[in-house]
Kinemage of the C-alpha trace (Angstrom):
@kinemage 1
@onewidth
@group {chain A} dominant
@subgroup {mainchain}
@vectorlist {calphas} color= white
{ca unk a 1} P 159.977 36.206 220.483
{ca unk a 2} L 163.820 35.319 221.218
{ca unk a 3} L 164.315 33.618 217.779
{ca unk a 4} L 162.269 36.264 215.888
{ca unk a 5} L 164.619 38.940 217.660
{ca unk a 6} L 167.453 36.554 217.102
{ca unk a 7} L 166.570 36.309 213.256
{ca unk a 8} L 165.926 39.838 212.757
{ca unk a 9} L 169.299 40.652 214.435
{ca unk a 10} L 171.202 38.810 211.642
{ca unk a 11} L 169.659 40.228 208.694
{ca unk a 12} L 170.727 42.748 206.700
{ca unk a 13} L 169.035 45.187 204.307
{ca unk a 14} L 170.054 42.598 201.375
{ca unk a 15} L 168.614 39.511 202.999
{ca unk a 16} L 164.874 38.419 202.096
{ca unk a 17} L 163.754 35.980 204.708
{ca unk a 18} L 160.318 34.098 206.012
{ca unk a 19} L 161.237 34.082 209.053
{ca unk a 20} L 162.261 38.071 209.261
{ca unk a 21} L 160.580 39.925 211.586
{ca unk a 22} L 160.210 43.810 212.438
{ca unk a 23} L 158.408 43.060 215.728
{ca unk a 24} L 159.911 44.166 219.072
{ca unk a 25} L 156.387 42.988 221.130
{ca unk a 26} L 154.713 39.899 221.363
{ca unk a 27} L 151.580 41.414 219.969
{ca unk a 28} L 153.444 42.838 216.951
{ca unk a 29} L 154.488 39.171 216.624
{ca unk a 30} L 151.785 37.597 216.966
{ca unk a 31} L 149.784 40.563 214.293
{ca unk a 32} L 152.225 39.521 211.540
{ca unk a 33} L 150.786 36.197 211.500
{ca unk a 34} L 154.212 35.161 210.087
{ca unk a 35} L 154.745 32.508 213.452
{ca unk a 36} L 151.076 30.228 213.297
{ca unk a 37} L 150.484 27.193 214.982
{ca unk a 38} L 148.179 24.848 212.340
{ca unk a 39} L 146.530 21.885 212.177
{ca unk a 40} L 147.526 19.896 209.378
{ca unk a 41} L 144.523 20.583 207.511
{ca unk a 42} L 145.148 24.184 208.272
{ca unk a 43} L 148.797 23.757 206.554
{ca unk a 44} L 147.425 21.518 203.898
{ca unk a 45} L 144.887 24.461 202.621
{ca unk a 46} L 147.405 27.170 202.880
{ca unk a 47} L 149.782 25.710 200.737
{ca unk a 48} L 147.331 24.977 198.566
{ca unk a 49} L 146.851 28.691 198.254
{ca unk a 50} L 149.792 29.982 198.319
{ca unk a 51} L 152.245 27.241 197.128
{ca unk a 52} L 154.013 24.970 199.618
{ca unk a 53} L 157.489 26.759 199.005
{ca unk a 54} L 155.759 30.310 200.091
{ca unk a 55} L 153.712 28.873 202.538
{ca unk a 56} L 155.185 26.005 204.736
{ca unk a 57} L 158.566 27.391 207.020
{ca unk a 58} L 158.837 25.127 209.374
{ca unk a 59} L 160.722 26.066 212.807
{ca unk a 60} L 160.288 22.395 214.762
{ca unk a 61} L 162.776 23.593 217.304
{ca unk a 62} L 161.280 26.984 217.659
{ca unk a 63} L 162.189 28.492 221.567
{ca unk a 64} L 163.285 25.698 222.725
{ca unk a 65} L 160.711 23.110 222.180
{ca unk a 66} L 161.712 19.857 223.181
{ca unk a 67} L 163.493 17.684 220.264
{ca unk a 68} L 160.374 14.983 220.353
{ca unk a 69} L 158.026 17.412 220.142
{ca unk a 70} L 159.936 18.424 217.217
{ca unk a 71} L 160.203 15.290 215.732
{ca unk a 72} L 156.497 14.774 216.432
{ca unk a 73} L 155.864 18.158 214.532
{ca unk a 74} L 158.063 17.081 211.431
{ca unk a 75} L 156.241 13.530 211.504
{ca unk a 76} L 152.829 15.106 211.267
{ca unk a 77} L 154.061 17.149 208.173
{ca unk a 78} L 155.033 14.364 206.265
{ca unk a 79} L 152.802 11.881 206.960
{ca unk a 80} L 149.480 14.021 207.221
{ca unk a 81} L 150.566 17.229 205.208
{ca unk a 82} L 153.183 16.139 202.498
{ca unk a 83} L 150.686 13.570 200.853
{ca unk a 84} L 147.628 15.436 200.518
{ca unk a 85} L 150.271 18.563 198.854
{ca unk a 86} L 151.204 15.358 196.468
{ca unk a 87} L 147.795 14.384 195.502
């Protein structure tokens, strides 16, 4: 919720972002769909369907998750994600 708000804060009218949100509640977060947690088959099938570039926003370090989970995140991508998007 704190980098959503954060995001939000520093966008003006001008700005088109992924990661813009108009929530103020966790619920209204989490019903915009626009922070998901995927498996990489998940991610593999919605950029399929939508195109990686429209689909695949990656926050690894997303409220303060610890950097090797982040790492371990952005590892994942590439090795189980970025090849099947290749193929």
């Amino acid at each position: 919720m704190h980098e959503a708000l954060t995001y939000s804060s520093w966008q003006t009218p001008d700005i088109s972002s992924a990661a813009h949100s108009h929530a103020t509640t966790v619920d209204e977060l989490r019903a915009e769909g626009k922070y998901q947690i995927l498996t990489p088959e998940q991610c593999v099938e919605r950029c399929k369907g939508q195109g990686p570039f429209d689909a695949l926003v990656l926050h690894p370090l997303c409220g303060g998750m610890p950097t090797d989970a982040g790492w371990s995140s952005l590892r994942l991508v590439a090795e189980a994600v970025l090849p099947e998007l290749a193929s």
